[in-house]
Structures are given as structure tokens and as C-alpha cells.
BAFI-3210 file (N, C-alpha, C; in Angstrom, 3 decimals, decimal comma, padded with zeros to 6 digits):
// residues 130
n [1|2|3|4|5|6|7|8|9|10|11|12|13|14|15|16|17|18|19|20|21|22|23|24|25|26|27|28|29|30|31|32|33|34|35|36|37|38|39|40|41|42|43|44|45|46|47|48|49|50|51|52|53|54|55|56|57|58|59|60|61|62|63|64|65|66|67|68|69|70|71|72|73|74|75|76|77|78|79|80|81|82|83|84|85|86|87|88|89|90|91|92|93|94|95|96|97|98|99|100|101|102|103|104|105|106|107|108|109|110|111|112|113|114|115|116|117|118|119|120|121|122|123|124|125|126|127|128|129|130]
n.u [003,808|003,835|002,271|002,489|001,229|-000,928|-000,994|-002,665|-001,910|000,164|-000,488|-001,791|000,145|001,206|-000,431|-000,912|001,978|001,934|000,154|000,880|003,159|002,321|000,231|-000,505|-000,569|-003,001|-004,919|-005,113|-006,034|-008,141|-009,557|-010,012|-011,293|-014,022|-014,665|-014,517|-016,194|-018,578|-019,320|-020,843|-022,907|-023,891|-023,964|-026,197|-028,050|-028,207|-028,908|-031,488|-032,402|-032,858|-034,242|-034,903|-036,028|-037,949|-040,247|-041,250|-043,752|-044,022|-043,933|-042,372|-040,076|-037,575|-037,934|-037,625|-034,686|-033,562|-033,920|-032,392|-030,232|-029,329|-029,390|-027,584|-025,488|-025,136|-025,166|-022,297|-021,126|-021,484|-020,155|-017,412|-017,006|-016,775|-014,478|-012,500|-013,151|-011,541|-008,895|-008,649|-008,371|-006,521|-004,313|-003,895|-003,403|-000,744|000,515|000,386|002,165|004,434|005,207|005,041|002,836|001,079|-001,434|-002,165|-002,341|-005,104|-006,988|-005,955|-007,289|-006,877|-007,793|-009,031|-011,205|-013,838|-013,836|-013,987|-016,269|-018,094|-017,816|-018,503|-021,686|-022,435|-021,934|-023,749|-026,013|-026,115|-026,070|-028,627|-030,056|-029,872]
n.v [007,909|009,386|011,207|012,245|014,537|015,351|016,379|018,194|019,398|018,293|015,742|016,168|017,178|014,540|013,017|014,521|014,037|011,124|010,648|012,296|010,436|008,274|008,466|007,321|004,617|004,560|005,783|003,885|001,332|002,215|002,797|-000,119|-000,829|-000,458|-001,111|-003,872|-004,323|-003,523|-004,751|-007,676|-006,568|-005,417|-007,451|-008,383|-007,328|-007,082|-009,911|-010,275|-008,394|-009,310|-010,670|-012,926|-013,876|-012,084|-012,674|-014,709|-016,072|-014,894|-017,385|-019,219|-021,867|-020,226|-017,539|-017,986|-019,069|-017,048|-015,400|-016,294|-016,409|-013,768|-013,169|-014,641|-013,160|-010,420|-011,663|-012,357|-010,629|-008,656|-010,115|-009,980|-006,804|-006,808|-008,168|-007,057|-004,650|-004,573|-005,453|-003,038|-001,029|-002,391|-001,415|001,069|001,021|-000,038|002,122|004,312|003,037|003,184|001,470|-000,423|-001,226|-003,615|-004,411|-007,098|-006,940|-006,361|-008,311|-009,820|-011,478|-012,986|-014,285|-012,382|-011,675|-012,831|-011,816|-009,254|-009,131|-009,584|-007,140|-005,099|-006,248|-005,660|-002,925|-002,067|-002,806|-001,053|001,198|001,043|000,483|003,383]
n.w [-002,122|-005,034|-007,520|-011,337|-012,947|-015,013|-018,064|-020,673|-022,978|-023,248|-024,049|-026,378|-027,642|-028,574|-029,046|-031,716|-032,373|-032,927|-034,692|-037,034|-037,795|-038,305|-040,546|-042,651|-042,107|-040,426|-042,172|-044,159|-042,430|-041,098|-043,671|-044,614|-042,156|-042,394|-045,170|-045,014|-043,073|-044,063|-046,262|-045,195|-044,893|-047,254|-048,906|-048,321|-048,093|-050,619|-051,370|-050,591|-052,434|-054,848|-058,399|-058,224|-055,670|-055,263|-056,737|-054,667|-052,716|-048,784|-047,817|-048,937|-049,785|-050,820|-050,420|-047,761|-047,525|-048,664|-046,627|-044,338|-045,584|-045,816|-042,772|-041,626|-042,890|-041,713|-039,205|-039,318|-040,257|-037,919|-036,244|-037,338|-037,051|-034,663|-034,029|-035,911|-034,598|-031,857|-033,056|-033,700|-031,454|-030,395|-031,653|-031,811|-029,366|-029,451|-030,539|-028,541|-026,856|-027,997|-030,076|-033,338|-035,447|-037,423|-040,176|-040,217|-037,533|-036,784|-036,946|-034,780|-032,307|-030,062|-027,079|-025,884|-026,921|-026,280|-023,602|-024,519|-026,198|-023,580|-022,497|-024,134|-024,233|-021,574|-021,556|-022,618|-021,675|-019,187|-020,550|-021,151|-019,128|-018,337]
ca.u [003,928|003,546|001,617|002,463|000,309|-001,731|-000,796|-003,174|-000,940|001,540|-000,962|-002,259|001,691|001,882|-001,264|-000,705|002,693|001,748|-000,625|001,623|004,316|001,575|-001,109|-001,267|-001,593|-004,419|-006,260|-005,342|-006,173|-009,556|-010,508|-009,975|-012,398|-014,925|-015,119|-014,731|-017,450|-019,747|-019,538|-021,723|-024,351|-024,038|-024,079|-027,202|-029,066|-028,406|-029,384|-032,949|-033,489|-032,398|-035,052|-035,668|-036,673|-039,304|-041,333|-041,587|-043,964|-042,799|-043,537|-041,683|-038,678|-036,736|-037,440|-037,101|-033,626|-032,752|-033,986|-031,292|-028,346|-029,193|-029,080|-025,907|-024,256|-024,921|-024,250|-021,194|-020,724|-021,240|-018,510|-016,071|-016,285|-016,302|-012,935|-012,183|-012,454|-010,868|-007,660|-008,478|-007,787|-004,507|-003,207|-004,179|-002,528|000,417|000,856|000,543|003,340|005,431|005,629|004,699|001,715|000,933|-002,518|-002,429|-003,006|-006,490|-007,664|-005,076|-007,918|-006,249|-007,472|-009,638|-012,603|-015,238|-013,821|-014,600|-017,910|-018,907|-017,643|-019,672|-022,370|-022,046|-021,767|-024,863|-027,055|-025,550|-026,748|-030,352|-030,575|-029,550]
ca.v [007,733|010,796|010,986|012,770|015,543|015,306|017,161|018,187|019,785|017,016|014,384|016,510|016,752|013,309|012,567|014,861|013,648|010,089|010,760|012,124|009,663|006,772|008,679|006,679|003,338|004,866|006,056|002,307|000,536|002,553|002,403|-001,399|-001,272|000,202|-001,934|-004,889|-004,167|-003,290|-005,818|-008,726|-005,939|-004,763|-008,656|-009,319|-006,224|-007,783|-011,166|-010,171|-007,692|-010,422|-010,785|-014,181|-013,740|-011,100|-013,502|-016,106|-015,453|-014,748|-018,704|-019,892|-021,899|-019,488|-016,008|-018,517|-019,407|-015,349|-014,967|-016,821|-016,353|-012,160|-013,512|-015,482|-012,354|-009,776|-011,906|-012,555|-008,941|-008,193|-010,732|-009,285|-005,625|-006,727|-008,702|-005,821|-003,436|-005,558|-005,206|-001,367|-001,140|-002,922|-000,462|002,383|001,033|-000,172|003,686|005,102|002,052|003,642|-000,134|-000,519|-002,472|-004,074|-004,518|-008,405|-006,768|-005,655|-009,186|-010,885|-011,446|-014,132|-014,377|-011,482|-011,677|-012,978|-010,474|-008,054|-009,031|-009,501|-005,869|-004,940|-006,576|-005,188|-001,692|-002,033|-002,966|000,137|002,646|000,595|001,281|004,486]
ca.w [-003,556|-005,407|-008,829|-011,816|-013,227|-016,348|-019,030|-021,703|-024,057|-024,134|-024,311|-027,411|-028,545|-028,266|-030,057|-033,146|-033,222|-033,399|-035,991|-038,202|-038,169|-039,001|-040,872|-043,767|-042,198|-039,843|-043,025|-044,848|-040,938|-041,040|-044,604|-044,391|-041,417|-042,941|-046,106|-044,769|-042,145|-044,387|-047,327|-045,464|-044,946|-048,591|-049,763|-047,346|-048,908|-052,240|-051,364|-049,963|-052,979|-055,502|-058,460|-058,172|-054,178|-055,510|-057,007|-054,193|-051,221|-047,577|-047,012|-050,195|-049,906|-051,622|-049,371|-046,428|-047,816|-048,514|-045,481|-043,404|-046,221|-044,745|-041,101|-041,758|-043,153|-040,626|-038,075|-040,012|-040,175|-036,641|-035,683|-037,804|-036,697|-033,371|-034,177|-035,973|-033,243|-031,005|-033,331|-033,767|-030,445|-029,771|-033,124|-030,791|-027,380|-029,195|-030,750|-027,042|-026,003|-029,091|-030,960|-034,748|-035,918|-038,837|-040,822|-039,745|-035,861|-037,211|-036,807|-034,099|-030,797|-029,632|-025,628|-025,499|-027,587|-025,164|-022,718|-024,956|-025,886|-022,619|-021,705|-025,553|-023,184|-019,935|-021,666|-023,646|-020,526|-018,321|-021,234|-021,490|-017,514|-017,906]
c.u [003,417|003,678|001,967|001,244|-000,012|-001,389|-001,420|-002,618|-000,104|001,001|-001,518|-001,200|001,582|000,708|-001,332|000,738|003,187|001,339|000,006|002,811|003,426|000,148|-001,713|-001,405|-002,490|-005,153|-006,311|-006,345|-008,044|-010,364|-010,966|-011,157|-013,124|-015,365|-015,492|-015,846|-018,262|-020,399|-020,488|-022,552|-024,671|-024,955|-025,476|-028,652|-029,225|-029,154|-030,824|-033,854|-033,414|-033,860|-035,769|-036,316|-037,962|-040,738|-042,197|-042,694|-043,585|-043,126|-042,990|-040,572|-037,351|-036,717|-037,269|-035,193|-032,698|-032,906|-032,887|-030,267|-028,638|-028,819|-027,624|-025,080|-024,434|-024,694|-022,970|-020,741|-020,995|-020,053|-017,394|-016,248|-016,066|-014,899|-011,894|-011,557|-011,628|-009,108|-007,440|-007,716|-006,497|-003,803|-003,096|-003,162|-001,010|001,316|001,318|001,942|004,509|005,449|005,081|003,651|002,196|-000,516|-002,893|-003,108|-004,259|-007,481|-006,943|-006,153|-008,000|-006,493|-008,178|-010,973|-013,667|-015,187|-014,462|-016,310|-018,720|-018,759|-019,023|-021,150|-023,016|-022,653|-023,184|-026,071|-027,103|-026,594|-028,367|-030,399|-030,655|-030,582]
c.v [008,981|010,201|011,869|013,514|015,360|015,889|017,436|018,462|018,735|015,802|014,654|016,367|015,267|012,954|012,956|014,146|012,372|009,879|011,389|011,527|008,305|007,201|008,019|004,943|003,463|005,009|004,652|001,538|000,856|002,134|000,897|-001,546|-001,370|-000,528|-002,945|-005,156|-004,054|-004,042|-006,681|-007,439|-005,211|-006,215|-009,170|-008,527|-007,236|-009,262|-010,971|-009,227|-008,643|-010,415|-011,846|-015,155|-013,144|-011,990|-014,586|-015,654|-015,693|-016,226|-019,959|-020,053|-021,036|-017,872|-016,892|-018,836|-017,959|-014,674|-015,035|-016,813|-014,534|-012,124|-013,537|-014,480|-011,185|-010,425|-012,113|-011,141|-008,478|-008,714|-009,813|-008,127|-006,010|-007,602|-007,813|-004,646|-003,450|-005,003|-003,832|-000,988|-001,077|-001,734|000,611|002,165|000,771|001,178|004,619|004,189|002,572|002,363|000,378|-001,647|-002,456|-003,976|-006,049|-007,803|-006,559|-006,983|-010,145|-010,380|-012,477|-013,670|-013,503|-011,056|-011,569|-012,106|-009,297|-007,850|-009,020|-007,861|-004,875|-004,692|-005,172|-003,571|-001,196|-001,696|-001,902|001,108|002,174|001,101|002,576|005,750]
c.w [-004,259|-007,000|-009,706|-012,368|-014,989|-017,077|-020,049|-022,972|-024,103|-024,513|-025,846|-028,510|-029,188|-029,183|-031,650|-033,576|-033,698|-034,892|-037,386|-038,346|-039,051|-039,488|-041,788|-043,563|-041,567|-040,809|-043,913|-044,021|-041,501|-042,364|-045,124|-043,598|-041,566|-044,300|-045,908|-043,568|-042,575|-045,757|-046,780|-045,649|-046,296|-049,471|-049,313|-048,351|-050,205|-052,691|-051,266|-051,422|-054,641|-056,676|-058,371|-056,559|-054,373|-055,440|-055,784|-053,162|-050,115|-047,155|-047,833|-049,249|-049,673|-050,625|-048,176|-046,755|-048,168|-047,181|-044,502|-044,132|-045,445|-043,189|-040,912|-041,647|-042,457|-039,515|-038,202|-039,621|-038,742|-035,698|-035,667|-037,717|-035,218|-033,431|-034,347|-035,351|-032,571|-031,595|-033,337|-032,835|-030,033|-031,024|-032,475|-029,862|-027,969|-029,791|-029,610|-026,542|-026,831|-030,037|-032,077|-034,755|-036,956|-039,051|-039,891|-037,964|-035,584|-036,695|-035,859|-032,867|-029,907|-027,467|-025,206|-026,077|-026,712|-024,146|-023,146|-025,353|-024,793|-022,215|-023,085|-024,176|-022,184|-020,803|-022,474|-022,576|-019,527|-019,633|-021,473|-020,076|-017,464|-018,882]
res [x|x|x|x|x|x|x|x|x|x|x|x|x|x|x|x|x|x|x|x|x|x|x|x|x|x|x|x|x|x|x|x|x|x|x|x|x|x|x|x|x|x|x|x|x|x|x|x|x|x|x|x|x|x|x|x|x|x|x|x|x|x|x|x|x|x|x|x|x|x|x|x|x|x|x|x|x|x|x|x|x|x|x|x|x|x|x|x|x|x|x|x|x|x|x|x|x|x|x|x|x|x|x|x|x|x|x|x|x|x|x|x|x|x|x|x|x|x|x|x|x|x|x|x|x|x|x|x|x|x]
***
């Protein structure tokens, strides 16, 4: 069985001339990512600096209750970039396959999620060993 040979230059071709056939839904795709990734952690900030949290002390009600609406929404927000990514991804592989995405592909992780978090995982624990 005999293997073809790598090509750097054509894989570079091939990458610039992806990128400019679909540059402006990569810069929509991305700037989408990027907002919407970073809204809970904007909304969490806001919740915790809130003035009517100020007042309470840290075993009030009330900062116990800003406390866990901030939890909520970064873990919220860690979901959804990792969903996120997840679709980043497939927008990538189906560019290299030649196909067309859409925006909707950003969030389709239908079957592969937990795979991915576990690999998330996995990949986390390798660079702590390392």
C-alpha cells in the first residue's frame, strides 16, 4: 500500500483558499462564539456586583442567592462553549470535506458531547501530569 506525501504548500493552498471563499461566515461563526460565550460570565459578574448584594453579609440570604445565580451561569457558560466548540469543530472538518455549513452547525452535538468532554477530560489530566 503506498502512502501519499504531505504537502505543505498545498495544504497551505488549500487552507488560504478555503478561507477566502467562507471568510465572512468564519468571522460571523467566531464572533458569535465569542459573545455568546462570554455573556453568562458578563451576567454572573453583574449579578455578584449588584448593589443590593453589597449590602448583605457573606451569610445573608441574598449574597447566598448571588452566589449560586454566578455558579449557575458559568456553569451555564462553560456548557455552552463546550457545545460551542464542539460545533466549531464540525464547521472546520466539514470545510476540509469541501461541504457548506450553516450557523445552526455551531450548536448541532448530537452523539458526541460526552465524548468530547471526556476527551476535554482526558486532555486536561495528561497536561496536569505533564
Amino acid at each position: 500500500m503506498r502512502t501519499a506525501k504531505f504537502s505543505y504548500f498545498q495544504s497551505l493552498r488549500f487552507a488560504w483558499e478555503t478561507w477566502k471563499h467562507n471568510v465572512w461566515f468564519l468571522v460571523g461563526v467566531t464572533f458569535l462564539f465569542l459573545v455568546v460565550a462570554f455573556v453568562p460570565s458578563l451576567l454572573a459578574g453583574l449579578v455578584t456586583s449588584l448593589p443590593i448584594w453589597m449590602g448583605a453579609d457573606s451569610s445573608s440570604g441574598l449574597h447566598i442567592a448571588a452566589q449560586f445565580i454566578a455558579i449557575v451561569l458559568y456553569i451555564g457558560g462553560y456548557v455552552l462553549q463546550l457545545i460551542m466548540g464542539i460545533g466549531f469543530i464540525k464547521i472546520l472538518l466539514n470545510f476540509c470535506d469541501q461541504k457548506k455549513s450553516t450557523v445552526g452547525d455551531l450548536f448541532r452535538t448530537k452523539g458526541i458531547f460526552w465524548r468530547y468532554v471526556g476527551g476535554v477530560i482526558l486532555y486536561s489530566l495528561l497536561m496536569l501530569a505533564g
